[in-house]
N, C-alpha and C positions, 0 to 999 in steps of 0.2 A: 673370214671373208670380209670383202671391202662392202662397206655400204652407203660409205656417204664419201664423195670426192672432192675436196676443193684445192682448182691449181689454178698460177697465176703464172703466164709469161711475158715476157717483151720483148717486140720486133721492129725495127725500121722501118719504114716506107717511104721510097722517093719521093715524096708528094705532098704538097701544102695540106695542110687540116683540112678544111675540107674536101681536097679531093682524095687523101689517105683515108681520112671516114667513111666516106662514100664506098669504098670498095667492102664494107663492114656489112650494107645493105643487101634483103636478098639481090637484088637485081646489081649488083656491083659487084657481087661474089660470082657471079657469071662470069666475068673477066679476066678471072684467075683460076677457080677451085675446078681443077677437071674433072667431071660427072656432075657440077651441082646444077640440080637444074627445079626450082622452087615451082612448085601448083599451087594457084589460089584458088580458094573456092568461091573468091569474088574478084572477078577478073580485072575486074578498075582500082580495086584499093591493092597497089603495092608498094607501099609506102607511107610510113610516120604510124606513130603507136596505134594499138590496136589492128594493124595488119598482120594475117593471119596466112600459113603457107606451108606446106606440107613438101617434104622430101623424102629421099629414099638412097641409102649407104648401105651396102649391104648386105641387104637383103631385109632391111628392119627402117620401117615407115616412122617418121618424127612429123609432128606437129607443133608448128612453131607460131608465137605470139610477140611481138615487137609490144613490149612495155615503157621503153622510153628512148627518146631519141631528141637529143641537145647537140650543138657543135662540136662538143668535146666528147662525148660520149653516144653510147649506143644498150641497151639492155631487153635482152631476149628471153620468154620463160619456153621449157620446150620439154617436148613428151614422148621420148622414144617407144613407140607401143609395147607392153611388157617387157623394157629393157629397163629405163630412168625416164625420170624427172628433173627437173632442176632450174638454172635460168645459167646465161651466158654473159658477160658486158663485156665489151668493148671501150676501153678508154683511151685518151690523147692524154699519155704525161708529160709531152714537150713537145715543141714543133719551132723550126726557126728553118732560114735558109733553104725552105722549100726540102724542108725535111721532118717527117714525125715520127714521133716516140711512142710506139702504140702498148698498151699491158690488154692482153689475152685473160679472164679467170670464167673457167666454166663451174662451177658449186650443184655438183647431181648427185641423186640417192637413188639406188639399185631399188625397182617394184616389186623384182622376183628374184631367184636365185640363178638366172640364168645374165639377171643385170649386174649381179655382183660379181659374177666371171666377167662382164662385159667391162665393168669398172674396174677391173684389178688391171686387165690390157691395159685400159685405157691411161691408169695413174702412170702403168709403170711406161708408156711410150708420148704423155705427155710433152714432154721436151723439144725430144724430136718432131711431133708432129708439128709443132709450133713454130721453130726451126724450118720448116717444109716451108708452111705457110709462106714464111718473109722468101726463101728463093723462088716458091711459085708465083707470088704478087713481083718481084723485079723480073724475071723473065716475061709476065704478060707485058709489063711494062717495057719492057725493050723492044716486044713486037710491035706495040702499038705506035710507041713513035723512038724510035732509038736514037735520034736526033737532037732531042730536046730536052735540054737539062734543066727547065725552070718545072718539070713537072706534067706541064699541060700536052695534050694530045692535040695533034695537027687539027686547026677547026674551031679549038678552043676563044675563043675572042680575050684581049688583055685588056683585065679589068680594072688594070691600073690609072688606063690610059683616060 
């Protein structure tokens, strides 16, 4: 049986650094991930380390803890109740042209034996699920503003200017 998982992918996203990071945030995965929908159990802290925020996939509750959060990065520890453990990051390994180069690695070990069925799915649908991810972020992205190729949503102000 599998008991310890670590994978690592890479996806595009339309979107300068930090607005491609930002969708990495619970509150930015809203935007894309259909069903995510994050509980705090302190309603004002949602966001930057130490934010704290529980989901549900499933039918199996994860408790999630935001350990570090930089421009280019993001790193989450998380606790699928008797499934795994583990932590998550989110990295920018390139960005130019209002384009980023994002690496996916989730690193989790099965609690019980019914996490190590969970993690054997999960190695072996990796890929693909990964793969998902970058078509479900360009399609939110096309609903929100389909028009605008520098990245930014209608509203956004140019901060160039």
């Amino acid at each position: 049986m599998t008991t310890t998982v670590h994978r690592s992918a890479e996806i595009t996203v339309s979107l300068p650094l930090r607005q491609a990071m930002e969708l990495f945030t619970p509150e930015g995965e809203r935007r894309w991930a259909d069903g995510w929908d994050p509980h705090y159990p302190e309603a004002a802290r949602r966001a930057g380390p130490g934010t704290v925020f529980r989901t549900e996939h499933g039918g199996h509750q994860t408790t999630w803890v935001m350990v570090d959060l930089a421009p280019n990065r993001i790193r989450y520890a998380r606790v699928a109740h008797g499934l795994t453990a583990g932590t998550i990051a989110v990295d920018a390994v390139g960005s130019g042209d209002g384009v980023t180069q994002v690496r996916v690695t989730y690193d989790l070990t099965a609690l019980t034996g019914a996490g190590e069925a969970w993690l054997e799915s999960f190695e072996a649908d990796y890929d693909t699920a990964i793969a998902e991810w970058s078509t479900e972020i360009a399609t939110a992205l096309e609903r929100v503003a389909p028009d605008m190729s520098d990245g930014r949503k209608r509203g956004d102000r140019d901060e160039s200017a």
